[in-house]
N, C-alpha and C positions, 0 to 999 in steps of 0.2 A: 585421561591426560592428553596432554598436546604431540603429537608428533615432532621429530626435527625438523619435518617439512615445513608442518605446519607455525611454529614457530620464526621460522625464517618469511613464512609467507604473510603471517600476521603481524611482524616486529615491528611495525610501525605505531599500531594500533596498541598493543603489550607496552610500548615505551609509555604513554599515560598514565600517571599513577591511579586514577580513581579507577579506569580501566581494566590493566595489566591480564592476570592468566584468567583470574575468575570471571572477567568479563567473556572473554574469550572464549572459557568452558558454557557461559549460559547461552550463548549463540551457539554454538556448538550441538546443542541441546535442543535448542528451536525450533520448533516447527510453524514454519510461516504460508500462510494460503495467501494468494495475490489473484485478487478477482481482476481480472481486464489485462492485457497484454500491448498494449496501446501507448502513445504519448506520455503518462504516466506509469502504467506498469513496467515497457521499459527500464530508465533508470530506477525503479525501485528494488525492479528484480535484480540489475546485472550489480549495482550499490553492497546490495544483502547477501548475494553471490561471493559477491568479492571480500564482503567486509567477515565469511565462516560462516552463516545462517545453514546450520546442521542438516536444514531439510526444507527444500521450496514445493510447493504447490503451485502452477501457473494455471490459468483456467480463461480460456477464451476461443469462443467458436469462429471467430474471425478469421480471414486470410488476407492476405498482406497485398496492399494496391500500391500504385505509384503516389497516387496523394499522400499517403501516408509515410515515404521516406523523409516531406519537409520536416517532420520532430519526432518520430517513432527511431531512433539513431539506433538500437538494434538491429535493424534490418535492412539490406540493400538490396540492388538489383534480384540478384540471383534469388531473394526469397520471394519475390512478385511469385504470387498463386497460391502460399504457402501458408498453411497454421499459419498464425499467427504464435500460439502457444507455447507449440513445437517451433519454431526459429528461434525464442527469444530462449525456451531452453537450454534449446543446441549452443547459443553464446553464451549462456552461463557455464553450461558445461566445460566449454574451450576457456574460460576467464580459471574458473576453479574447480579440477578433478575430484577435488576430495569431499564434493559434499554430495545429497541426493539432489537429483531436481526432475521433478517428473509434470506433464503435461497434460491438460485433459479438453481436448476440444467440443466443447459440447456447452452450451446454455442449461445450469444446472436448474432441476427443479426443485422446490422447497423440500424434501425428503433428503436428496442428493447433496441440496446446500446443507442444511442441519447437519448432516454426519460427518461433513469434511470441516466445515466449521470448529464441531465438539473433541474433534480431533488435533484442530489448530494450537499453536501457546498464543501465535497473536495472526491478526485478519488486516491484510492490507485493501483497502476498498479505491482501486483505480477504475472506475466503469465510469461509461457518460449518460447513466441514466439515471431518473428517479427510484424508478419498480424496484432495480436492482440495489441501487442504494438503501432503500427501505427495506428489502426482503434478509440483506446482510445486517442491519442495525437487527433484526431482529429476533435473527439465527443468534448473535453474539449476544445480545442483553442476557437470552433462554440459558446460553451456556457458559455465560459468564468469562465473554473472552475478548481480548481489548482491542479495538476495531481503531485502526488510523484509515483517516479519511479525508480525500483530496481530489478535486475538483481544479478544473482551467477551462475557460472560452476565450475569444477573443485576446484581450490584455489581461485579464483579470484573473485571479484565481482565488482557492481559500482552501484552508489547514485546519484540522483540530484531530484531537485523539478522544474515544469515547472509553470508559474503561467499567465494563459494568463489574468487576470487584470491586471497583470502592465504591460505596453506597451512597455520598455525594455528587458521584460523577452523573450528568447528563447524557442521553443518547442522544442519535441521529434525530430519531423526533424530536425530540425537546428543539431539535432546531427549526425542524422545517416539519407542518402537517405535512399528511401524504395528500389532504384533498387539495385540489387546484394549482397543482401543478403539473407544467405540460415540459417534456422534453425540448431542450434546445440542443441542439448537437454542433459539433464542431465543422460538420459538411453543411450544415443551413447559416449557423455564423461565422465561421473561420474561429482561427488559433494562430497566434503567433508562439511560431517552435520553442524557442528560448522557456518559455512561461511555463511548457510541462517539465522540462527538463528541472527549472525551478521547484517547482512544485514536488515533481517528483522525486526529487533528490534530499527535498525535505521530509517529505513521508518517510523515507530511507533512515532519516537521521531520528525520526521520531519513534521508529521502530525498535532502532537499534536503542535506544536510552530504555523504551518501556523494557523488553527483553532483558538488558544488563543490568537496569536497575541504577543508571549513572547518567547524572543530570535532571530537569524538571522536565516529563512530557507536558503537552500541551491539553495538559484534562482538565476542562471546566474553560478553555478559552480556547477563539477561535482569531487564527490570522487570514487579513484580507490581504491580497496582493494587486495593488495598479503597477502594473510592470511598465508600463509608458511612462509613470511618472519616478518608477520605481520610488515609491512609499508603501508601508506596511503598514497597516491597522492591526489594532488590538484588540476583541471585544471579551467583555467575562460571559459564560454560560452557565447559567443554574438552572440546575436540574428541575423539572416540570413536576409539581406532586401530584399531579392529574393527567399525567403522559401516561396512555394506553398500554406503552410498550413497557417504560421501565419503574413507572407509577405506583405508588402502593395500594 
């Protein structure tokens, strides 16, 4: 059941009818992993934080530079040299007492990723790489656990949820092979701030729907974002029946 705290602290979100206490209890119940602590992982984490997510996982070997307070708004001055991980938990923490959130700073290896994964209800994918992005599509297809995935460079960015319980859903690969692609990072092409905060505040929201069960997640389609023009694209994704990862 909900506390008084926790009722007054969630009352806005309880006021929804499709919403209300049950939604509330299955976030409650969650347990969310958030690879990358970054531009994206930020707002996804302090969002889920705040919106009851029962139990976080943060995970990133990084430490916090000055480049990185233009759109990583977790963090300021004072955490220059600092996890990454551990800061962004420390301000979940101060946003909302009442849930877990624990830290792991370390570049997980496929063992270490598979067990935190199968432990997961759902897998948020904020990293700015390929390897990694491929190595998580493929933890979750194995365990069956819905992977929201979100990407930002320069103006651009893009959205979808991959959900390997339902059996029409597409993975990561379906979208992208792993051969011939080379990392672009945000220090070789830039980021404009705004665009993870976008980004990431939609992962947040895509999260929160697969978990409660309220609303359409974005399984089987993928949103484009030109933040300069601000337009959104649409595209549908069907599942690959010759995809390595989640292929039959």
């Amino acid at each position: 059941m909900l506390t008084d705290d926790e009722l007054q602290r969630y009352s806005r979100q309880l006021l929804i009818p499709s919403f209300d206490i049950a939604g509330q209890l299955r976030l409650k119940d969650a347990r969310v992993l958030v690879v990358g602590a970054g531009g994206l992982g930020c707002p996804v984490a302090l969002y889920l934080g705040a919106a009851g997510v029962g139990q976080l996982t943060l995970v990133d070997d990084d430490q916090v530079e000055l480049a990185n307070l233009q759109r990583q708004v977790a963090f300021d001055q004072g955490n220059l040299g600092h996890s990454k991980a551990e800061a962004l938990a420390e301000r979940v923490r101060r946003i909302n007492p009442a849930i877990q959130v624990s830290a792991l700073c370390q570049r997980l290896e496929q063992q270490a990723l598979a067990q935190l994964v199968a432990q997961a209800s759902l897998v948020v994918d904020c990293t700015d790489n390929f390897g990694t992005r491929f190595a998580l599509n493929r933890a979750c297809v194995s365990a069956r656990v819905p992977l929201v995935s979100g990407a930002a460079i320069r103006g651009e960015g893009q959205l979808a949820v991959f959900d390997a319980r339902q059996d029409d859903s597409p993975c990561y690969h379906c979208l992208y092979d792993e051969a011939g692609h080379e990392d672009l990072t945000c220090s070789e092409a830039g980021v404009i701030g705004p665009l993870v905060g976008m980004i990431g505040a939609s992962q947040a929201m895509e999260a929160i729907k697969v978990i409660t069960g309220v609303g359409t997640p974005l399984v089987g389609r993928l949103l484009i974002l030109d933040a300069w023009q601000m337009a959104w694209r649409e595209m549908t994704l069907a599942r690959d029946p010759g995809c390595p990862v989640c292929g039959c």
